[in-house]
N, C-alpha and C positions, 0 to 999 in steps of 0.2 A: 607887723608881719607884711609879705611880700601879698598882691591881691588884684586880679584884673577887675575891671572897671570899663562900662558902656563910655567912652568920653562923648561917644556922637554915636546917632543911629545912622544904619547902611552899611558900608563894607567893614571886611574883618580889620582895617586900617583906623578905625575909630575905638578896635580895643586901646586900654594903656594899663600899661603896672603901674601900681602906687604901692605906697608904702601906707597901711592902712594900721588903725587899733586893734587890736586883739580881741576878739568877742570875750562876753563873760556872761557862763551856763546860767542862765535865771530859772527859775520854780519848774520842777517837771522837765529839763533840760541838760543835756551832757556836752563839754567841751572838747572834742576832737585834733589830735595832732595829726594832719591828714598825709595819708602816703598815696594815694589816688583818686583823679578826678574823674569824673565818666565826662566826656564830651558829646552831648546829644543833637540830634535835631532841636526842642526846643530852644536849647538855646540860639541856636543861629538864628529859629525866627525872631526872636525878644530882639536877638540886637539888630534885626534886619527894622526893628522896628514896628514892624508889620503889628505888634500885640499893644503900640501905646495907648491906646483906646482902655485898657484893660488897667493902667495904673503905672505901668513902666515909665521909669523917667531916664533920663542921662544921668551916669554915674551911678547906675545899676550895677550891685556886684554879681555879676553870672555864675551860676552853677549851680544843678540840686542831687546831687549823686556824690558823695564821696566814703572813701574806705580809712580806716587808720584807727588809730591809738584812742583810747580816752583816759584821758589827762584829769579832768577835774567834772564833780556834779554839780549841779542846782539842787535848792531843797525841793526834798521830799524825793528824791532818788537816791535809790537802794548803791552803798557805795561797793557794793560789789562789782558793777560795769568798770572802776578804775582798774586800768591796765589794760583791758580787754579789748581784744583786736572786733571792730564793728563794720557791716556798711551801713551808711546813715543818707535820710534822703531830707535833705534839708531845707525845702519849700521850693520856691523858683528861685532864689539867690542862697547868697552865700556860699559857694562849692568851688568857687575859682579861688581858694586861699589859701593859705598855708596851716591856719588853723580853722576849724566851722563849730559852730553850735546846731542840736539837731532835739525834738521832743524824745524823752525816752521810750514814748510811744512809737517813732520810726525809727529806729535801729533795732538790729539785727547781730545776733553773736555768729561773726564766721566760723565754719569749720576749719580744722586743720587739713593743711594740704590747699586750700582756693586762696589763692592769690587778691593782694587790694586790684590787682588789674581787671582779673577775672569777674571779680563783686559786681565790682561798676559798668561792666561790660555786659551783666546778665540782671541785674539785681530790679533797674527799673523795667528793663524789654522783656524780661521774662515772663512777669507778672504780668502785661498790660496783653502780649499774646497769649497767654493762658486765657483770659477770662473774655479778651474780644471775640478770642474762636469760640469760647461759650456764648458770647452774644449770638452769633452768628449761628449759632446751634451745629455745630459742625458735624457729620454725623459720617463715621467708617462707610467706604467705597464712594462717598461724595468726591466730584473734582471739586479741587479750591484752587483760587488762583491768589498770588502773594504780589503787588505791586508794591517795587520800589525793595526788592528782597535783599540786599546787597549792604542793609542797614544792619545794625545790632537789631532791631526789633523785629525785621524780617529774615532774618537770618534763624531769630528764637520760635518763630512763627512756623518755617518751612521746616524745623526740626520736631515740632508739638503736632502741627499736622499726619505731619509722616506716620509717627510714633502714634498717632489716636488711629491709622489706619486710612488713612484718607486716599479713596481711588486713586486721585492722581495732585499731582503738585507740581502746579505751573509757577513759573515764577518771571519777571520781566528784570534783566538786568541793564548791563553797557556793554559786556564785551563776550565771549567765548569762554574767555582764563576765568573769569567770574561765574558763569554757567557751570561751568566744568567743577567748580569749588563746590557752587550750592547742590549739584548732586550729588556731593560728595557727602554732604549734609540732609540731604532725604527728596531734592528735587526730583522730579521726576520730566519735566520736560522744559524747556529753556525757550523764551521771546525775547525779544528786543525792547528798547523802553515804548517804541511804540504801540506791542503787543505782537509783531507780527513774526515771522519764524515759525520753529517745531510743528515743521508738513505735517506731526504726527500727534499733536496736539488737542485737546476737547475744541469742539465748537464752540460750547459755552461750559460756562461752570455753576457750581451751585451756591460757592462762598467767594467774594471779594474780597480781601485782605488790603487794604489800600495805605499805604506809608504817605502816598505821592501829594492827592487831591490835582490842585490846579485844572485847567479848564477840559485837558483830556478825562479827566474824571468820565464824562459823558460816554465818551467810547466804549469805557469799561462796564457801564451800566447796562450796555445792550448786550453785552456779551455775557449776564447772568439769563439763566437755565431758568423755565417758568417755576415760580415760588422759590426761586434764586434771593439771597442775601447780601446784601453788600455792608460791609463794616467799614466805616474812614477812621481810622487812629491817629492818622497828620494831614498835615497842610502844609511839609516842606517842599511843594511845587508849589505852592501859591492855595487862595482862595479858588473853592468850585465856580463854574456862573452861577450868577444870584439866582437864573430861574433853572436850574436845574433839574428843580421837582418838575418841571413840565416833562421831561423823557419819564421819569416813572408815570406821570399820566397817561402820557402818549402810550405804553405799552400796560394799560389799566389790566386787561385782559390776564398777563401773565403774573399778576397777583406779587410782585417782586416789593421787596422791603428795602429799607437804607436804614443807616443808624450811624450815628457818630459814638465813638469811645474812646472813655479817660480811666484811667486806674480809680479817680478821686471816687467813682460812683460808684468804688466796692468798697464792703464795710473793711475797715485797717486790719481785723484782727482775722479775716479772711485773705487780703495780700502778705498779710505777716506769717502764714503757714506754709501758700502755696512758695515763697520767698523761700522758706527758711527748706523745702522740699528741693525746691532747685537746686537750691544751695550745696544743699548735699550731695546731690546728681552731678553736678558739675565739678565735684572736689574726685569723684569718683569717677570724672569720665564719662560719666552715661548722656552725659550734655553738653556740646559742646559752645566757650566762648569762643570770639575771633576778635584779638585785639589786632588791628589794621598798624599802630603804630603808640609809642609812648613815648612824649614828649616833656620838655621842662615847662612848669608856668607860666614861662616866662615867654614863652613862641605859642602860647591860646593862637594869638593872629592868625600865626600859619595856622594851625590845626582846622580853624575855622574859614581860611582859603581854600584848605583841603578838600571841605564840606562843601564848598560851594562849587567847587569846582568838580565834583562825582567823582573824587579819587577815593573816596574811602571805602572801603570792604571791611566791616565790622563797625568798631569803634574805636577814636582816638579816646587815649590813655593822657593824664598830665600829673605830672609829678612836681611835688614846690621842691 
């Protein structure tokens, strides 16, 4: 099978296609004929390298999101999944292939009507903004503010906010045409990636919704409202400064929180509801995805230029 591959870390020019083996479903495991790949932020940082510390090597096969067929089970799986359109999240690897294997514990039976595009485009952001905004305790007529909103995850974010009733929603993008989108989508007032913009905008806010990190992180931390929240769900601007906890010191007085969040630290059979709830919303419209663009497997590189380069609005799509 056709299958990208880390050949080197750093730019999108170290992806390569190989021609790789065909997975085969082992115990509690389903084989996937995959009709869509979600293209995330994680992955650019994996191949940016930035996560070798963590076990990543070269010749990593990328991807943990994809939608499609299943073809074949492992034992002890109920052979009722065969035929069955799924999205399936497949650890950190494996997702850039033409075929994946995935636990039957994470897939998902789509509905009719939600597209493999749609899945992948909602299936892991959806769920990670549900329950950050519950980190974050998010509470009706609260501002929140959404860094880096122009992503699949903040895009699911400035829609969950809205719809919970959230005073105001700020969000920070690159351009006007992109403001203009996400208010189309529940924004309520539009900054620049620096923050600055919308004369009409909160002072401060009460929830940080942060895609970004990297070293402006700090800015944004002052700009939380006393017993203000801030949630980091990425690091595709880079790591924060190591001593960052010193601004939460420095403003002791106003009592303000931080907290980093992963989907991993909700129980499965709790993302597996709020999933399959989405899911439904989104076949009906009530949710909307934003596929930015769908590409062949074979052009990940570009797709992953794309990303680095802040073209994307939603999520790239890849199809083998």
């Amino acid at each position: 099978m056709k299958a990208v591959v880390i050949r080197s870390f750093g730019s999108p020019d170290g992806l390569e296609v190989v021609d790789a083996a065909a997975p085969a479903p082992g115990p509690g495991q389903v084989l996937i004929a995959v009709e869509a790949i979600g293209v995330g932020g994680v992955d650019a940082v994996i191949r940016r390298g930035t996560l070798a510390g963590y076990g990543f090597r070269e010749g990593h096969l990328l991807g943990s999101e994809v939608a499609g067929s299943v073809t074949a089970v492992g034992d002890g799986v109920d052979p009722m999944w065969l035929g069955r359109r799924v999205w399936a999240f497949t650890g950190l690897s494996g997702g850039y292939a033409e075929q994946a294997v995935a636990s039957v514990g994470e897939i998902l039976a789509l509905p009719e009507g939600l597209s493999g595009a749609a899945a992948v485009t909602l299936g892991g952001s959806g769920v990670a903004a549900h329950f950050a905004l519950h980190r974050a305790r998010a509470a009706p007529g609260e501002a929140v503010l959404v860094r880096g909103a122009a992503g699949s995850l903040g895009i699911a974010a400035v829609q969950l906010a809205a719809r919970a009733g959230a005073g105001a929603v700020a969000v920070t993008t690159s351009s006007a045409e992109r403001g203009a989108r996400l208010r189309e989508l529940g924004a309520t007032h539009v900054l620049d990636r620096s923050g600055s913009g919308g004369p009409d905008a909160p002072s401060g806010y009460d929830v940080v919704f942060d895609v970004v990190g990297g070293p402006q992180l700090l800015d944004y931390l002052d700009r939380l409202n006393p017993s203000g929240r801030y949630v980091a769900v990425g690091v595709v601007g880079g790591q924060p400064p190591a001593d960052f906890g010193m601004r939460l010191m420095t403003a002791f007085r106003k009592s303000l929180s931080f907290a980093t969040f992963s989907s991993d630290a909700v129980p499965l059979a709790d993302r597996q509801a709020v999933r399959a709830a989405q899911f439904a919303e989104a076949a009906r419209g009530d949710l909307r995805t934003v596929v930015h663009e769908v590409l062949p497997l074979t052009q990940a590189a570009r797709a992953h230029r794309a990303m680095d380069a802040g073209e994307v609005f939603g999520r790239i799509v890849l199809t083998p």
